[in-house]
N, C-alpha and C positions, 0 to 999 in steps of 0.2 A: 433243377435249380443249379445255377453257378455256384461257386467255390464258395461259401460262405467261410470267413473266418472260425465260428463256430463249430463248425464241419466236425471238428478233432472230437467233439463230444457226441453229433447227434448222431453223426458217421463216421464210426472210426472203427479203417482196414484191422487193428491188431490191438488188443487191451491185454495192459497188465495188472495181477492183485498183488498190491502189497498184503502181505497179514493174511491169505489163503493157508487154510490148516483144514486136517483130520477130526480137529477138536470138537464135537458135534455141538451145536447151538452157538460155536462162536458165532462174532460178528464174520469175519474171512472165512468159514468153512458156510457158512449159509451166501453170502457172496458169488463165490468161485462155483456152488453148488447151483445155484441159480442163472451163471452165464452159463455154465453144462445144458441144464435143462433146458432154455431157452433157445438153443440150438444157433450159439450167435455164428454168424457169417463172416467171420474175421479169422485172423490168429490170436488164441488165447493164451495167458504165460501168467504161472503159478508165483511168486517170488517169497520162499520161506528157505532163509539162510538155514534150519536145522532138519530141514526134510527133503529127500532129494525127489519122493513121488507124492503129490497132493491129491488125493479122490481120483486114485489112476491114471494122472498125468503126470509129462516128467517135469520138476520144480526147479526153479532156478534163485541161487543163491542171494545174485543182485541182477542190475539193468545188464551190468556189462556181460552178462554172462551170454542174452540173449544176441543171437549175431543178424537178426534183422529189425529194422525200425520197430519204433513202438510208437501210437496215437496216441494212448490213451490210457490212462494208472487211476484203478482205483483204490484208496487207502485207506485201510482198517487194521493200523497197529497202535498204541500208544504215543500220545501228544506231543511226549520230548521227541519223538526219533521222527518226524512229519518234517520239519525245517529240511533236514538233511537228505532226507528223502526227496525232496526239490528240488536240492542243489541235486543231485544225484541227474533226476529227471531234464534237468537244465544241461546239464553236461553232456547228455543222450539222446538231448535234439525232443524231446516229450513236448506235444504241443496243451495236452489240457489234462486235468487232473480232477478227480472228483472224491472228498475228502469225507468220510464218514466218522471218523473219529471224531468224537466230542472234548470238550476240556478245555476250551482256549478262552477266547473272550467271556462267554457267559460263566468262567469260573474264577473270577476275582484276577487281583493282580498278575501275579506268574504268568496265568492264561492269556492276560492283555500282551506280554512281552514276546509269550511264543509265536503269539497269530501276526505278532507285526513283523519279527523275523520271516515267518513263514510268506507274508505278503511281501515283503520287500525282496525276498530270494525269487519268487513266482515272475515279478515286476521285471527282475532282471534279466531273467531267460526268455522275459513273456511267455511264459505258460498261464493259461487261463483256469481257473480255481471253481468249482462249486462247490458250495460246506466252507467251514467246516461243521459236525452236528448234520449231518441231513441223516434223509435214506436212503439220499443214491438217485439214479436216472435210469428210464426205462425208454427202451425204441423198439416197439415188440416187429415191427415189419422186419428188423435184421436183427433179430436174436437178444438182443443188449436188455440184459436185466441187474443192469451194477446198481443192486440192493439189497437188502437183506429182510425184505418183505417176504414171507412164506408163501411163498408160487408167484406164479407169473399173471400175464394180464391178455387179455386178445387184444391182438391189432385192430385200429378202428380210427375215426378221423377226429375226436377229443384230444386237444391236449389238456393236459390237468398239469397247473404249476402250484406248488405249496411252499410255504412257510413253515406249514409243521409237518414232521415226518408223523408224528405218532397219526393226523388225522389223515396223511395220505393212504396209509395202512389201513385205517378204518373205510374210508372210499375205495378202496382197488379191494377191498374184501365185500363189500353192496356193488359194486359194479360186476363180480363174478357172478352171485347171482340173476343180478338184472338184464345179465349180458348183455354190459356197454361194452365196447373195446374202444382203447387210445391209441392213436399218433406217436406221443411221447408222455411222459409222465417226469414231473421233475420236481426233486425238494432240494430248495432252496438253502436251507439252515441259514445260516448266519451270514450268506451274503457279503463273506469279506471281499470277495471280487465280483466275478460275474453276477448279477442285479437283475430286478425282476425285465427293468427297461431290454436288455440285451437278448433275453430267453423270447420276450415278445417280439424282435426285431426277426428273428431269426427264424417263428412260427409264422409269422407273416405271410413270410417270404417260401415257406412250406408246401410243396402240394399236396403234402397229407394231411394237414390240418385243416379243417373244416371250423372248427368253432373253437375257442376256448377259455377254460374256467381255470379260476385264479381262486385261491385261500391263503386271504391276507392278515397278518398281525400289526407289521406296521410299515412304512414307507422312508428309505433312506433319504434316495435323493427325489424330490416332490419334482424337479422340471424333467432329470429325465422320464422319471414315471409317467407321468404328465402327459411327454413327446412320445412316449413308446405306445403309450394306453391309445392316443389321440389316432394314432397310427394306425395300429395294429384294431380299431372297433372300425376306421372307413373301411374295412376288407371283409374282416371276419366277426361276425357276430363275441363279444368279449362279455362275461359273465361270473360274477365274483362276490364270492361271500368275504365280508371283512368283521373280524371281531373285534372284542373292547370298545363296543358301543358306549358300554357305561365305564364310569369312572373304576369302579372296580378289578372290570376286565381289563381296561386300559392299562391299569397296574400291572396285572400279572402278564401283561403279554408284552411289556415294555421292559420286564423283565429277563422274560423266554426269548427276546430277538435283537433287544439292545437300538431296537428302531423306534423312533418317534412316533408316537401315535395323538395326533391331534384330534380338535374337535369333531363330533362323529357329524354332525348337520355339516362341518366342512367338509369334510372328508365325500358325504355326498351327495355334497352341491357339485366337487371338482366332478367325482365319479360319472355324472350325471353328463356334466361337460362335456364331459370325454368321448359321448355315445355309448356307453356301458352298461348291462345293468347291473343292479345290487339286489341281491338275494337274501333273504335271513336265515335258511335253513342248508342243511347238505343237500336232503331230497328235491330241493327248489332248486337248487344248482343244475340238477340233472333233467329234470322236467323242461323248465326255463330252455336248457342246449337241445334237448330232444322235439318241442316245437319248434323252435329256430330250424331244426335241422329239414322240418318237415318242407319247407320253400311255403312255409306261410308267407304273406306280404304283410305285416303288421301295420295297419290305422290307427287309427285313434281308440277314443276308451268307450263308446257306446256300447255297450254288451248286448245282446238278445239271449231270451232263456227260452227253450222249449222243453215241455216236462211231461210225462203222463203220471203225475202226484203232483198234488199241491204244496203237500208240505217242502218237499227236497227244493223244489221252486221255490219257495218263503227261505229256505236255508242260504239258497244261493245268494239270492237278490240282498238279504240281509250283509251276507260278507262283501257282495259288491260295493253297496254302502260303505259301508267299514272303510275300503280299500278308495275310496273317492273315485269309483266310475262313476258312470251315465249308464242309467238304464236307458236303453234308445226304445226310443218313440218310434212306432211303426206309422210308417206310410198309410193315407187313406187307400191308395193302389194292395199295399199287402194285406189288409185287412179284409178288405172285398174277395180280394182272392180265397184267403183261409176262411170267409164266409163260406166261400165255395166248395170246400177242400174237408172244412171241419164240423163237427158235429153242432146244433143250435148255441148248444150250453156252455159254448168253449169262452174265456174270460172277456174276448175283443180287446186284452191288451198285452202286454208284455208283462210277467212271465204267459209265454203262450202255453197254453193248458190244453192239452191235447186229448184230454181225456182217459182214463184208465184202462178202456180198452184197443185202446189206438195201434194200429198192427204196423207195417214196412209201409204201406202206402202212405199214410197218413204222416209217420217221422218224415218220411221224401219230401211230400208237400208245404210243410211246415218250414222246415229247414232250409229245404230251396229259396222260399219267399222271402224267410228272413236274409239270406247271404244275397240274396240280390235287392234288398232295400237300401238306397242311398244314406238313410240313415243312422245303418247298423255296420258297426268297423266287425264284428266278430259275433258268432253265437257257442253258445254252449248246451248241450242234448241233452236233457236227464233220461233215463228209463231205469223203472221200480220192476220188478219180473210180476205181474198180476195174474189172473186167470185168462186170460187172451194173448197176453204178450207173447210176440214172436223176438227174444231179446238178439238172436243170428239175423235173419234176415233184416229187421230194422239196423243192425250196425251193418251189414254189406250195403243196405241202402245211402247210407251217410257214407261211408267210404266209398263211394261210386260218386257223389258230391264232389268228396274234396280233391276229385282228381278232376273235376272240371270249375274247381273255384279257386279262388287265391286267399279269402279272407280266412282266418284263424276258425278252425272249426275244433272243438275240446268238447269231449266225448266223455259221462258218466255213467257209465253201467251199474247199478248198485244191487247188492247179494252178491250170491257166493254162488252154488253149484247150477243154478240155472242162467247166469250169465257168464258161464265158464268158456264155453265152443266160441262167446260172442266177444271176449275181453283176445284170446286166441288171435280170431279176424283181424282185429284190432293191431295186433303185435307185429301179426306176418307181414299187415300193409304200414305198419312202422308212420301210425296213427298216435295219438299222444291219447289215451284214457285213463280216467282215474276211480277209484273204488266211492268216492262222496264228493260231492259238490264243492269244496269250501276250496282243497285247492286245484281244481279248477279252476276257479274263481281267479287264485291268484296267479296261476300262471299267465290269464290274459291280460291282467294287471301287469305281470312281465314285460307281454308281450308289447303291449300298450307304451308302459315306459319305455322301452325300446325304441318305439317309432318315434318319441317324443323328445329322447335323448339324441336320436341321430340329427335331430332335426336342432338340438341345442350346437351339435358337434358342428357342423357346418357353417355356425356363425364364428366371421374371422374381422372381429373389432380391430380400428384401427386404436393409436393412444388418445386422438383427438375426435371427438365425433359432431364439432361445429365450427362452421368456416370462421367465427372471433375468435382469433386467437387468445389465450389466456397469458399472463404476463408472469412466465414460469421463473423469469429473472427475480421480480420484485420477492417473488414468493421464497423463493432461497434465500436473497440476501433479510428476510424475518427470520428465517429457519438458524441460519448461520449468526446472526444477532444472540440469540436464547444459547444457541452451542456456546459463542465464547464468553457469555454469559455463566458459563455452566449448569444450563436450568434445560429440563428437559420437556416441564410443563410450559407450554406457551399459557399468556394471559387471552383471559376475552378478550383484549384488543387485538392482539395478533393473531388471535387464531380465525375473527372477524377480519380481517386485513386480508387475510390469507386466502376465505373462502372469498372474500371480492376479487384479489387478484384471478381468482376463475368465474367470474360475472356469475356469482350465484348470490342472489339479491340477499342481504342483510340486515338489520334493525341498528339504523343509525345510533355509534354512543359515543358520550364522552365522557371524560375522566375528572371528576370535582377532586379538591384538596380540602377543600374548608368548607362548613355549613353555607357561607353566603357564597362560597363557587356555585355548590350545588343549586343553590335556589333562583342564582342567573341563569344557568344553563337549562334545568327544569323550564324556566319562560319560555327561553327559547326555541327546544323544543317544542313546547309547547303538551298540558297537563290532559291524561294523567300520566304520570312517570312512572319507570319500575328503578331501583336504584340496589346495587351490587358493591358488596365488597370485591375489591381490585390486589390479588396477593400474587406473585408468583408460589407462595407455599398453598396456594389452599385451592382443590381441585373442586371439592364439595362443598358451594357455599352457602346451601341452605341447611347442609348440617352443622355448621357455622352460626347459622346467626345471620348470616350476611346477605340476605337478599327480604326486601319491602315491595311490596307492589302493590297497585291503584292509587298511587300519593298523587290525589289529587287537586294540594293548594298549596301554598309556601311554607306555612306552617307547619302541615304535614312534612316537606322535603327537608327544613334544615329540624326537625324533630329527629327525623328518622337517620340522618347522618351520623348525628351521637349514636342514636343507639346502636347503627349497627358495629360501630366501632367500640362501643362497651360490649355490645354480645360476644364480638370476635375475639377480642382482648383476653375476655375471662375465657373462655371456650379453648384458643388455642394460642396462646399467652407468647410464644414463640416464634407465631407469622412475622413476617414483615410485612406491613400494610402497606397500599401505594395507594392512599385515596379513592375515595369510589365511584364507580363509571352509573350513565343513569341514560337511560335509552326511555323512548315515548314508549308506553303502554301497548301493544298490541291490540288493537281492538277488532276483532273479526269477529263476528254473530256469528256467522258460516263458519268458521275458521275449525280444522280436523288438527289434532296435534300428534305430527307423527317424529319417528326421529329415525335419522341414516348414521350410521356408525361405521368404522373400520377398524378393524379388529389384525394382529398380524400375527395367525396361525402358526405352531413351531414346524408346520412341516408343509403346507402349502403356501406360505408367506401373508401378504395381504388379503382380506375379506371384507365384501363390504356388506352391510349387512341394512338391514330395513323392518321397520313393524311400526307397533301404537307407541307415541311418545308421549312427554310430560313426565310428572314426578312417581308415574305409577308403574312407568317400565320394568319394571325389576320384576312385581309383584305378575302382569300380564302376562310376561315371559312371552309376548307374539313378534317373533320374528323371523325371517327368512335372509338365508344369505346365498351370498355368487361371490364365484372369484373373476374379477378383474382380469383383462379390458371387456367393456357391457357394451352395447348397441342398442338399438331400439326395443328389437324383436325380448334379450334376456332382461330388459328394462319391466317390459310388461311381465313374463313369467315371474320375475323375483316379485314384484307389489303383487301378483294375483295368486301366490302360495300364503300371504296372512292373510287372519284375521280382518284385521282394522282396512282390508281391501273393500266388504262390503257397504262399508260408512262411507267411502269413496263418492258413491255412487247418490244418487236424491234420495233423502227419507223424509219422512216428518214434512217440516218448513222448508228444510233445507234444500238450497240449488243442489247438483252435481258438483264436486271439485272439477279444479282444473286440471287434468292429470296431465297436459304437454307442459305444466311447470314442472310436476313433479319428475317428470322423466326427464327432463330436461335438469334438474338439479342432479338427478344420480348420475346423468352422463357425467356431470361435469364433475363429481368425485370421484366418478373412474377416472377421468383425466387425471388429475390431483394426483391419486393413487401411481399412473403408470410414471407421470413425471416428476412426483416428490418422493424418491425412493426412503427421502430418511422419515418419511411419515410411520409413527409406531401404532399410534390407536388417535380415532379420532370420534367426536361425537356433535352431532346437530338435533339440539334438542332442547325445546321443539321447535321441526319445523314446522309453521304453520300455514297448514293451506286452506285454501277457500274458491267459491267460485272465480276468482282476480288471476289469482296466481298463488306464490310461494315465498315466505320471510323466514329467514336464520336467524328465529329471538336470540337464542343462545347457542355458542359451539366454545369446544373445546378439544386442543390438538397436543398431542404428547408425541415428542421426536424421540431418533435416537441416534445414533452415532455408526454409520457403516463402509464399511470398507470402500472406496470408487471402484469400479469396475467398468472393464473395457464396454460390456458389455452392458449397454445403460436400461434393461429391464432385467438383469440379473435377478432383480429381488421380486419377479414375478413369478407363477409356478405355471401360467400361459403366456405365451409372446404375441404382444401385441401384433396386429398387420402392419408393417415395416412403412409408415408412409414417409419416413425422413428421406426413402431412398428413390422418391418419385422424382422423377427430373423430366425435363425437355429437352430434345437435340434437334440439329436439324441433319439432313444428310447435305451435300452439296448442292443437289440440287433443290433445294429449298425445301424438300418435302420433308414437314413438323411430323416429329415422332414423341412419344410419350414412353421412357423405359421405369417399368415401374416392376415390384413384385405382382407374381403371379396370383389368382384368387380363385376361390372354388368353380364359381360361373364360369370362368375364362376354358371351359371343358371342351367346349362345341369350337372354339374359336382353334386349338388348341388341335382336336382332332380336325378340322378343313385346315392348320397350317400342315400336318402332318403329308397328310391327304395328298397335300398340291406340290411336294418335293417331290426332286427326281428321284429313280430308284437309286443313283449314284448317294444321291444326298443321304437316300433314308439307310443306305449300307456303311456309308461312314458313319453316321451318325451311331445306328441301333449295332454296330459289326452281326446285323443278318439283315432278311430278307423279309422283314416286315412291313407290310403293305398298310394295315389299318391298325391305330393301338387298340387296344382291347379295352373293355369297361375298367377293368382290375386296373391296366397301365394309365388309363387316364385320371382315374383316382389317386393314384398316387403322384403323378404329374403337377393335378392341379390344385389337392389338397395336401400344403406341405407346412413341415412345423419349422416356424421359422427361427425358432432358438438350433436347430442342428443341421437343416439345408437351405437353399435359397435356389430361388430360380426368379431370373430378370427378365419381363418381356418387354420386347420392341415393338411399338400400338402404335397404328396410323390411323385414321379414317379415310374412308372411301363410302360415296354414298350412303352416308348418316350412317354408317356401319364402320366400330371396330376392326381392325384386320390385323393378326402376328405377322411379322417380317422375322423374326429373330427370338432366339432365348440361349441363356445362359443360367445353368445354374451347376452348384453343390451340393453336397451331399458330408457334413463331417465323419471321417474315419474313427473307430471305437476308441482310439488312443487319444481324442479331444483337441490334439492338437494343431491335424491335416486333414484337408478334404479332397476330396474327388471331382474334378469339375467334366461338364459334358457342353458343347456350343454347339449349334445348329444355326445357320441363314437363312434367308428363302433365296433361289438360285438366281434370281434376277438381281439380288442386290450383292453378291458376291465380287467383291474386291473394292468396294465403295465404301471403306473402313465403319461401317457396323460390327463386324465381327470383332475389330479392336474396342470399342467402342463398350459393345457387351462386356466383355473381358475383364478391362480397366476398372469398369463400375462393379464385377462380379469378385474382384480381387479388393478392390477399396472393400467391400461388405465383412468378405472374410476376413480380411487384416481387424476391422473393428470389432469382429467376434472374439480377438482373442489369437485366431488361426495361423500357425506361425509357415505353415508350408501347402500349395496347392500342387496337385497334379494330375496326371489322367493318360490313357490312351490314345493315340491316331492310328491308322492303321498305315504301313511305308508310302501306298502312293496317292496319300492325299496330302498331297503337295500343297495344296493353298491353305491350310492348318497348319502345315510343318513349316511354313514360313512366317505365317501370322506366329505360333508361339517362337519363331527366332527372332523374330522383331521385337518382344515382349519380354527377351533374353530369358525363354526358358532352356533349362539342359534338356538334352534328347538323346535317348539312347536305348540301343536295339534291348527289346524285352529277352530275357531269359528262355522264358518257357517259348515263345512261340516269332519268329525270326517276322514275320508278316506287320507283327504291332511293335511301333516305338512308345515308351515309357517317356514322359514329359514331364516334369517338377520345376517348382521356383520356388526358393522364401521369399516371403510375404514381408 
């Protein structure tokens, strides 16, 4: 791995302990005691001002005393003397520091004043902080045990990042046992500087890390999270238990980490997004990483059971249920065959029932049939130890399987000393088995969501997802009307106005002043009428008083006029009334009443959310939410997670709804969403759909007042697909190009541009000798998060066929400020101003990010770079470390 900035932590040449002592169960004498034992591969250095030998080593008073560099300080002394201890480290060239002492922020005010001292001292030297309150960081491949965890851990390819020290302790004490080993091991505490997003950027990028598991309490900043999580699941399988599910937990852990913790359905709706999965338990943490690890291919959720007992079969099937699999339907091909294979009496269906005396042939046959039925994504094995059972040889049987299958094979051996040699088997072929069926069960559930997550991750919604444009103007200047109004609730009229300005069809209204206004307008529309009170004070108008419906004659409408304004009057005495709006009745026999909401989460921002509407919502509690920007594909998943999805569908009388309206309205409030940032919560309800289509009886939109920012989806916790930045050029000789951002698909396109460069090309470009990118590089190439890099490609067609000529893109540097940019041509269009071209448009993007300085590498004699960025008035100048490459920068 190149130089990662991080380096000073995960690799660092020489560490020092502050607060190392003799004093047994200190925090710094279990510390110091545990980088001993762990035989770290650096220089170590004691620093206790009143001892001059610590645990047999010689101690040193302070930094200065030490006369060679130091990487890396880990601090275990009391709270006041940590600031100074910075400055100290800052003075001594210390590039990271890992801070164990507790006392700062989570202990009332003093403690807020030291952590900010301490953070603004860190800032200055840029020294890089973890903690403070953690347990420290573990790198067992080079010794590094800066913790005070009682023993150490085995090297192994898990990383484990926590939030809580006290539960990292209780997993690296069950991972002794179970002998897992890790990667690295990291507690996070308090997260005043380095962030969960950083620690994941940096395993990524890992070649020891294979997979890993997060234990979350709460989430600081939601986009980098977001960008890191998004990241770091295209690579490596990511798996995470998150607590304060319930409001209670939420309490106490919002306590313990001083980080937001929002809605838990938000939390994993985003999770989900992200290609991640969620876990409930520790033991499922580990499970969950240890099939992952196995190079299962995870499908879908059809499960197949093969059992020799019924009941354990009945056990499973029943929590498969539970968990919303699919029991998979066997093939009439496998069935015939397990005719062949299995005894008369065996069920003919899934759970496949093998019989109770069924030996290693029989599990073979069974098993085999099912992993190669198209119908079935995974099975899972039961065996009970009976009077014939051979519990060894049937599990060598199945473990000779799963080295010739790819599908999720999970393995139940149940008892104790007669499936003892067979659980063994099991171990040594690093097979995932478990002592009962249930979680079994849910690890394929994992595994399942897994395949179903990755497949959410990959969708990269533009802000707009239909060629009418929506009239984003008209919609701010309502917005901006009600701000200098000082009202924060929009009326039914505007908030109707609003959802037209995005052509999402509405129930025409209008506004009476007086009984014989209403009873004109009533004609005109034409009867039966529903008629509303009109307040900017009152959100709830039928708890009000203020809403009549079916008035269907004159009588009825200037009746119902009074009343509703004597209802309202007495009720909330206070309103300001503004006459009341009276819309035609809705009349649909078929009509479903659902309603879409947005909701604006404290830590993932916007949510939009979807279920059964009308006046009983509250009580149904059926709803499903997604975070914004949505597309077709998360349009259907969000309606097919409720309830009120199967009413969708024809029952009874009733046709089928129209569901290309329905999806077609929630596009259009994801629009809404990504382009009306000061939208706070909004609600359509009901909307009413039917075989026809889709009407907005009622909505209501509540704003709020937020900062502009360069950055015009700042207020999302996903960025949208960048389609502002699609443009068209020509080159000189007429041939039409299309430079636009890069998209997942664009992989193959991507790898044949790589492909058909010269070796010269591909050596300036990669500074090696890179023929083909690899799976890993083109993953990350071509699935990028477009809130922290960007990459522009240059599309032509040739023969009804896309084709790259060029890209450009970024990468922002951990300080938010600057990035890194890389360009590449294709060699026939070299000096035909594409490469400016690229550039210009890659440097406009950054500049609107916010990004105040770009730069990068060329190596000295690629002369036609070194002159494009002099053209471009970039500074150039020979690199420090290495005379070969000049260093490039501009402000932006």
């Amino acid at each position: 791995m190149g130089k990662h900035y991080l380096n000073p932590l995960f690799a660092p040449k020489s560490v020092a302990v502050f607060g190392a002592s003799d004093r047994i169960d200190a925090v710094g004498q279990i510390v110091f005691q545990n980088m001993l034992e762990s035989s770290f591969k650096g220089a170590l250095f004691p620093i206790n001002a009143k001892s001059t030998e610590i645990q047999g080593q010689r101690a040193y008073a302070s930094l200065a005393d030490i006369e060679e560099p130091v990487e890396l300080v880990v601090i275990a002394t009391p709270p006041h003397t940590v600031p100074g201890i910075i400055e100290d480290c800052g003075v001594h060239g210390v590039k990271a520091a890992v801070i164990i002492t507790a006392g700062f922020a989570e202990a009332g005010t003093a403690g807020v004043k030291l952590e900010k001292e301490l953070v603004e001292t860190a800032r200055r030297y840029g020294i890089r902080l973890v903690g403070p309150n953690c347990l420290g960081i573990m790198r067992p491949s080079i010794g590094l045990n800066a913790t005070f965890n009682k023993g150490g851990v085995k090297a192994g390819n898990i990383a484990f990042v926590s939030q809580s020290g006290a539960l990292c302790t209780a997993i690296l004490d069950w991972a002794h046992s179970n002998d897992v080993g890790f990667s690295s091991v990291v507690s996070m505490g308090s997260s005043t500087d380095v962030d969960f997003g950083e620690i994941l950027d940096y395993l990524v990028s890992d070649p020891q890390t294979q997979s890993i598991l997060m234990y979350i309490e709460g989430i600081r900043n939601a986009r980098s999270f977001m960008s890191a999580l998004r990241a770091a699941a295209r690579i490596k399988p990511v798996i995470l238990v998150k607590v304060g599910r319930h409001a209670a937990g939420s309490k106490a852990a919002m306590s313990h980490t001083a980080s937001l913790v929002g809605a838990d359905d938000v939390f994993d709706a985003a999770v989900n997004r992200a290609g991640v999965i969620r876990v409930q338990t520790i033991t499922q943490l580990f499970t969950a990483a240890k099939a992952l690890s196995c190079g299962f291919r995870p499908v879908g959720n059809r499960l197949a059971i093969v059992t020799n007992g019924g009941g354990p079969g009945v056990m499973a099937t029943d929590r498969a249920v539970d968990l919303g699999l699919t029991m998979a339907t066997l093939s009439d091909a496998t069935i015939d065959y397990l005719n062949q294979h299995l005894p008369p009496n065996w069920p003919h269906a899934n759970p496949v029932d093998v019989i109770g005396d069924a030996q290693a042939d029989r599990y073979h046959h069974a098993v085999k049939a099912c992993l190669e039925d198209e119908n079935v994504d995974g099975v899972l094995a039961i065996l009970t130890p009976q009077a014939m059972t051979k519990p060894l040889a049937s599990a060598q049987a199945l473990i000779e399987l799963t080295n010739t299958h790819s599908k999720p094979l999970l393995t139940c051996w149940m008892g104790e000393s007669q499936v003892a040699d067979a659980r063994e088997a099991f171990n040594l072929a690093h097979r995932p088995h478990f002592r009962t069926p249930e979680p079994a069960v849910e690890v394929f559930a994992h595994l399942s969501a897994y395949y179903r997550n990755q497949k959410l991750l990959m969708q990269m919604p533009g802000p707009s997802s239909h060629h009418i444009e929506p009239d984003v103007e008209s919609a701010n200047l309502i917005i901006e009307g009600a701000m200098q109004e000082r009202r924060k609730v929009l009326t039914e009229m505007e908030s109707k106005a609003l959802l037209a300005a995005f052509h999402i069809p509405v129930a025409k209204t209008m506004v009476a002043h007086s009984p014989n206004e209403a009873l004109l307008i009533a004609q005109q529309l034409g009867f039966p009428v529903a008629m509303k009170i009109n307040s900017h004070d009152i959100s709830h108008k039928s708890d009000a008083g203020g809403v009549m419906l079916n008035l269907s004659n004159a009588h009825e409408v200037r009746a119902a006029y009074q009343q509703i304004i004597d209802n309202v009057s007495r009720k909330l005495p206070q309103a300001k009334l503004d006459g009341i709006s009276i819309e035609p009745m809705v009349v649909k026999p078929n009509g479903r009443e659902l309603m879409i909401g947005v909701t604006s989460d404290p830590v993932f921002g916007p949510v939009i959310t979807f279920g059964a509407g009308g006046t009983t919502v509250e009580i149904m509690g059926d709803r499903a939410v997604a975070l914004p920007p949505l597309n077709g594909f998360l349009v259907k998943e969000l309606v097919r997670e409720t309830r009120i999805a199967k009413m969708l569908k024809a029952f009874r009388n009733m046709p089928p709804a129209n569901m290309e309206a329905l999806e077609d309205v929630l596009l259009r409030v994801s629009e809404m969403v990504c382009e009306l940032p000061l939208i706070k919560e909004m609600d359509i309800n009901p909307l009413i759909l039917d075989e026809h289509g889709a009407l907005a009886a009622d909505a209501r939109v509540v704003v709020e007042f937020r900062q502009p920012s360069a950055d015009r989806y700042a207020h999302m916790a996903i960025y949208p697909y960048p389609t502002h930045l699609v443009n068209e050029w020509q080159l000189a000789d007429g041939t039409e190009l299309t430079i636009r951002p890069i998209r997942p698909e664009d992989a193959e396109l991507v790898q044949r541009f790589v492909r058909d460069l010269s070796d010269e090309s591909k050596y300036f470009r990669f500074m090696n000798s890179v023929q083909e990118l690899t799976e890993t590089m083109l993953v990350r190439f071509t699935q990028i998060d477009y809130s922290r890099e960007m990459a522009l490609v240059a599309m032509t067609e040739e023969h009804g066929q896309e084709v790259e000529l060029g890209v450009a893109r970024y990468a922002t540097n951990p300080d938010g400020l600057s990035c890194e940019f890389a360009l590449v041509v294709a060699d026939n269009l070299t000096g035909k101003g594409l490469g400016q071209k690229l550039m210009t448009s890659l440097m406009e993007a950054a500049r609107n990010m916010g990004l105040r300085t770009i730069e990068g590498e060329v190596l000295n004699n690629n002369h036609n770079m070194l002159k494009l960025m002099t053209r471009l008035g970039f500074t150039i100048q020979v690199s420090q470390e290495d005379h070969t490459i000049m260093k490039v920068s501009k402000a932006l």
